[in-house]
C-alpha positions in Angstrom: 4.6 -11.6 -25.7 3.5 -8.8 -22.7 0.8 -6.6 -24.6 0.2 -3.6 -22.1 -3.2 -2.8 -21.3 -5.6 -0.6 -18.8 -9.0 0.4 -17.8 -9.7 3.7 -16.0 -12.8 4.7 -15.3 -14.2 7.8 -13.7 -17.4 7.5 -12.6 -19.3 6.3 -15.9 -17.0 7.6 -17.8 -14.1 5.3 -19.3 -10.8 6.8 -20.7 -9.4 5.6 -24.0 -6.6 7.0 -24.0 -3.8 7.8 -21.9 0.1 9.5 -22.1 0.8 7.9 -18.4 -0.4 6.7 -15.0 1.7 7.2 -12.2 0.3 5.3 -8.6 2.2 5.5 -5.6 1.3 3.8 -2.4 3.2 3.2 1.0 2.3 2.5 4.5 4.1 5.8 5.6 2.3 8.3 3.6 -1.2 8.7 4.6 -2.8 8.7 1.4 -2.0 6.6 -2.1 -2.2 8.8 -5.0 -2.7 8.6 -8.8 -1.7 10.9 -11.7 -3.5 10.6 -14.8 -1.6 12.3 -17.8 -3.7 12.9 -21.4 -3.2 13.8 -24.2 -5.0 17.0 -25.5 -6.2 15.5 -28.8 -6.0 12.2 -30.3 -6.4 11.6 -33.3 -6.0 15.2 -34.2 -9.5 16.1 -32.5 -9.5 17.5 -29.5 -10.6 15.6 -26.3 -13.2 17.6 -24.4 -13.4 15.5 -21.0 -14.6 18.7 -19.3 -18.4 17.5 -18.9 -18.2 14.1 -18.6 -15.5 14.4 -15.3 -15.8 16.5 -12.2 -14.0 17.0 -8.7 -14.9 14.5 -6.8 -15.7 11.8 -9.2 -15.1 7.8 -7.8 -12.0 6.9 -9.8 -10.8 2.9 -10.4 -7.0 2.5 -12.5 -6.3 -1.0 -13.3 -3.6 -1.6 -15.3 -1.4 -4.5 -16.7 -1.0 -7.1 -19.6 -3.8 -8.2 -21.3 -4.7 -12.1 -20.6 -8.3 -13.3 -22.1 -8.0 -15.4 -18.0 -8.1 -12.9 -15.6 -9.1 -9.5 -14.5 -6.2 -6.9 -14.5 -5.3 -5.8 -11.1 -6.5 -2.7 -9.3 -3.8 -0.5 -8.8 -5.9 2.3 -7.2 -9.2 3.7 -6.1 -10.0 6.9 -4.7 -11.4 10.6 -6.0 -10.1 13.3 -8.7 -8.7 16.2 -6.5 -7.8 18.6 -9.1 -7.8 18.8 -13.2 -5.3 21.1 -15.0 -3.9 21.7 -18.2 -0.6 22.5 -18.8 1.8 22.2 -21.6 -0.5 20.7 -24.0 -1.8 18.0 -22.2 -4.5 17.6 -18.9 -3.5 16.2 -15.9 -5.7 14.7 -13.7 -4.5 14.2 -9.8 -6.2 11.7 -7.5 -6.3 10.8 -3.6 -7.6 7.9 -2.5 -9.7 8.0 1.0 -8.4 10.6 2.5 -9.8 13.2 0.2 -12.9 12.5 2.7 -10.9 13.6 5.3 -10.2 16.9 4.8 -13.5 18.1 5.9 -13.5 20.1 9.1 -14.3 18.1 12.7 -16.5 19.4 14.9 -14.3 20.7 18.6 -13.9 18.4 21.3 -11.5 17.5 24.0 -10.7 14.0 24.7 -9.6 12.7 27.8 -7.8 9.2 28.7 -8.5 8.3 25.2 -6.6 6.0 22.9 -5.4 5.8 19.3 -8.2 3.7 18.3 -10.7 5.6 19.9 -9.7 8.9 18.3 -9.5 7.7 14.8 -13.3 6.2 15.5 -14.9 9.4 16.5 -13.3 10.8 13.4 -13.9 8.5 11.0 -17.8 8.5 12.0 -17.8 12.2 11.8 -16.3 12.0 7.9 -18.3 9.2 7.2 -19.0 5.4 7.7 -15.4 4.1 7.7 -14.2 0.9 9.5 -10.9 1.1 11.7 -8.5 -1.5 12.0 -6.2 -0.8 14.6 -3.9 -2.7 16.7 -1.7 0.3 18.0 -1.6 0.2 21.8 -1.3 4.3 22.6 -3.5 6.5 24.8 -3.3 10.4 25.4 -3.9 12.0 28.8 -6.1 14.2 26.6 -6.2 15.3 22.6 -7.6 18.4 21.7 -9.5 18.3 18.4 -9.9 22.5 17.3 -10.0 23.8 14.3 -8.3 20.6 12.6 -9.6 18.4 9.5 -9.7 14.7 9.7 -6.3 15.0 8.0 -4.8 17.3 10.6 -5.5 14.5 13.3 -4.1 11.9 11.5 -1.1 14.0 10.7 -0.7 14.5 14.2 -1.1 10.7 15.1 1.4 9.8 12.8 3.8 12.2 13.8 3.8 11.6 17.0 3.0 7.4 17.5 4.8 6.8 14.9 2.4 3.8 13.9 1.3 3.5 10.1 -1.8 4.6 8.5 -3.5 3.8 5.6 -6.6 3.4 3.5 -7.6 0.0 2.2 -10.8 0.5 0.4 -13.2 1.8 3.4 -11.1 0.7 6.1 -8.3 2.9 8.0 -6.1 1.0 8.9 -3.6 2.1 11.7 -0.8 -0.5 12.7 2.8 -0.8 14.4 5.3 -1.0 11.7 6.0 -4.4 10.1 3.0 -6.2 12.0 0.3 -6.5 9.3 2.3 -8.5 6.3 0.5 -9.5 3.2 1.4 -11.9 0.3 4.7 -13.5 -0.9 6.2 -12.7 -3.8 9.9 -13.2 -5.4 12.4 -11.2 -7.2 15.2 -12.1 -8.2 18.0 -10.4 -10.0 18.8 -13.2 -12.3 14.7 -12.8 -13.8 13.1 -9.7 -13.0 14.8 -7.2 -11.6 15.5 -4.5 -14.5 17.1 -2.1 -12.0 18.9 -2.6 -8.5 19.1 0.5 -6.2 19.9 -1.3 -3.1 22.7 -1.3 -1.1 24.1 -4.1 1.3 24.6 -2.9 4.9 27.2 -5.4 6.3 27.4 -3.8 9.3 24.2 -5.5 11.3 24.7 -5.0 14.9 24.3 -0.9 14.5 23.4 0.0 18.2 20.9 2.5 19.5 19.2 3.9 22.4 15.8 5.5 21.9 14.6 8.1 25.0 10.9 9.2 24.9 10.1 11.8 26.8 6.3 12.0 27.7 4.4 15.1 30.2 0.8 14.9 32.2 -1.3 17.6 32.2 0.8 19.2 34.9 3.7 19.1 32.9 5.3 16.3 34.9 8.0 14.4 32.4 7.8 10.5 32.5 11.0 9.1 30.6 11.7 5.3 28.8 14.5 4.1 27.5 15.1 1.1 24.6 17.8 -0.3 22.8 21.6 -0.3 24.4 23.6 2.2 26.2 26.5 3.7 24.7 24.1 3.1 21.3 23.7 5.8 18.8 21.2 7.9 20.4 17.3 9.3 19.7 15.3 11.2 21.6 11.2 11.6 21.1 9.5 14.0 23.2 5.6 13.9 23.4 3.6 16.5 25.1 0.2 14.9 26.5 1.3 11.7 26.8 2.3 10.0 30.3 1.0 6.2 30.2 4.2 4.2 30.4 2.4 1.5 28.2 2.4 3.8 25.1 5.9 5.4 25.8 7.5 2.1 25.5 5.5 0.9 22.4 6.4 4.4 20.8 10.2 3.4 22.0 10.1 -0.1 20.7 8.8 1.6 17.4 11.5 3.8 16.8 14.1 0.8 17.7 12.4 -1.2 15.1 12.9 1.7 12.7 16.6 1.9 13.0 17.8 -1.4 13.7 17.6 -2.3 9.9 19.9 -5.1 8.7 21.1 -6.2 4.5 19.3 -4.3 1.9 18.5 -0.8 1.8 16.9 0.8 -1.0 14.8 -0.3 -4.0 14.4 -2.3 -7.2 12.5 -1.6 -10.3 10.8 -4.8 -12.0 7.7 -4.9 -14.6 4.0 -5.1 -13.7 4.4 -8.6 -13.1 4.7 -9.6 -10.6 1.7 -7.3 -8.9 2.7 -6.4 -5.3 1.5 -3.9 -2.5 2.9 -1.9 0.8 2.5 -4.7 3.4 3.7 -7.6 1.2 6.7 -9.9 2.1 9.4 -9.6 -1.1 12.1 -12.2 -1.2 15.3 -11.2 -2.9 17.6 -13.9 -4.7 20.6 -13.3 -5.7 22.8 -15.9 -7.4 26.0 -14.1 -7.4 26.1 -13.6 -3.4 23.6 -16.4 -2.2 24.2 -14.8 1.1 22.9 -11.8 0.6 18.9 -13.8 -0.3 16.4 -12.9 2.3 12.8 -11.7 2.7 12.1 -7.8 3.6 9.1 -5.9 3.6 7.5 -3.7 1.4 7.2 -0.3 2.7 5.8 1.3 -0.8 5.2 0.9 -4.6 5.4 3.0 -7.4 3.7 2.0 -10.6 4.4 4.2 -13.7 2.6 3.3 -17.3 2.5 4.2 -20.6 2.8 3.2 -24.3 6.8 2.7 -23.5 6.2 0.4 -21.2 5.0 -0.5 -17.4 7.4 -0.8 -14.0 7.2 -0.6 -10.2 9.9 0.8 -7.9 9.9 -1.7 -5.0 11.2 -0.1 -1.8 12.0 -2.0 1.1 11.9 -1.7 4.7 13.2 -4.5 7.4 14.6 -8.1 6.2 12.0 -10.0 7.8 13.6 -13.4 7.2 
């Protein structure tokens, strides 16, 4: 028998109770986040967490089944960003690493400078984070002015296209689909409690991507991917006129849309534990055919006394 279980702890403080826990995390959002939902009394006394948390304070939710053997997982770390109370119980919101980046940068205007580059002079300005980054993209010139370390990475994002994510205190900034973690398996026969996936038959969807990049003197430089006659999308990027990065921002978006099988999500237990980046392979019994191995793109982990699940969702069938 699966006996739920957690530890939360916020700073030295340990919580004892909890309503809920809600994590999500995905390689396209910038930042994983946690909800924390309490009760206002237990016990009927009243829990006065007031003094012993505060903004700001290092926050660690692992959560699970209990087994004497081994640890339960981490599903997050990162900081409390706000603490309210509404309808009778408090409700604490966290952020993981990129609540340090919301901090103002100091102006500057870079010129011939690449992805990897930028992220590294902001991540030294915030503080002393690593960067992984395989992302081959360089700007003519980026202005950094009255923007956060969030407001670059938005901007990044936006307009490369690559995913970025924390990992502990490493910023990781990839194309999509290169970095893949562990294996695991789901199958609907086991665990899979809920099935919100559809089955795209038709595979050979065509489409032509055109980017669009301009110099400094507003020159347009212009790449095409995919197939003519294709469905077609168009990227425009100001700043941007290295042929090297136009394509790899062209070969991104193809990889984007030329997405075969599954679409969608399924909702298991706890076990097994998985994370954005991991390899899921789907079995299916009924339509043997249909088995393959995709990639997960993000995870939603809700808890409470009724029980624990993840939402799976899932980007290209890798196998």
């Amino acid at each position: 028998m699966f006996v739920l279980d957690f530890e939360i702890s916020m700073g030295s403080y340990k919580l004892q109770f909890v309503d809920s826990v809600t994590v999500r995390r995905s390689v396209e959002n910038l930042a994983d986040t946690a909800e924390i939902i309490l009760p206002s009394s237990s016990n009927n006394r009243t829990l006065e967490i007031e003094d012993k948390i505060s903004i700001g304070e290092w926050v660690v939710i692992r959560l699970g089944y209990k087994d004497e053997q081994n640890e339960l997982p981490v599903e997050f770390r990162g900081y409390i960003q706000s603490i309210t109370t509404d309808g009778g119980v408090i409700k604490i919101a966290c952020e993981d690493e990129l609540y340090n980046f919301r901090r103002e940068l100091t102006n500057i205007v870079l010129e011939e400078v690449t992805l990897e580059q930028i992220v590294k002079q902001v991540a030294g300005e915030v503080s002393d984070f690593e960067v992984c980054c395989d992302y081959d993209f360089t700007y003519d010139r980026f202005t950094i002015y009255d923007m956060t370390g969030l407001d670059v990475l938005k901007k990044i994002q936006e307009e490369s296209n690559a995913n970025i994510y924390f990992r502990e205190n490493t910023l990781h900034m990839h194309p999509h689909y290169a970095e893949q973690g562990q294996k695991v398996i789901y199958d609907f026969a086991v665990n899979i409690e809920k099935s919100e996936l559809t089955y795209n038959e038709n595979k050979q969807r065509n489409y032509l991507v055109i980017v669009e990049g301009t110099d400094t003197d507003g020159k347009v430089i212009r790449v095409q991917k995919g197939e003519e006659g294709g469905e077609k999308v168009t990227i425009r990027l100001e700043g941007v006129s290295d042929i090297s990065s136009l394509e790899t921002r062209a070969e991104e978006e193809l990889n984007m849309q030329q997405n075969a099988a599954y679409e969608g999500s399924i909702t298991g237990w706890l076990v097994p534990y998985v994370e954005p980046t991991w390899l899921a392979e789907i079995r299916d019994e009924e339509y043997p055919f249909r088995d393959g191995t995709y990639y997960v793109i993000s995870v939603g982990t809700y808890f409470s006394s009724k029980g624990g699940v993840r939402k799976v969702t899932f980007g290209k069938k890798i196998i």
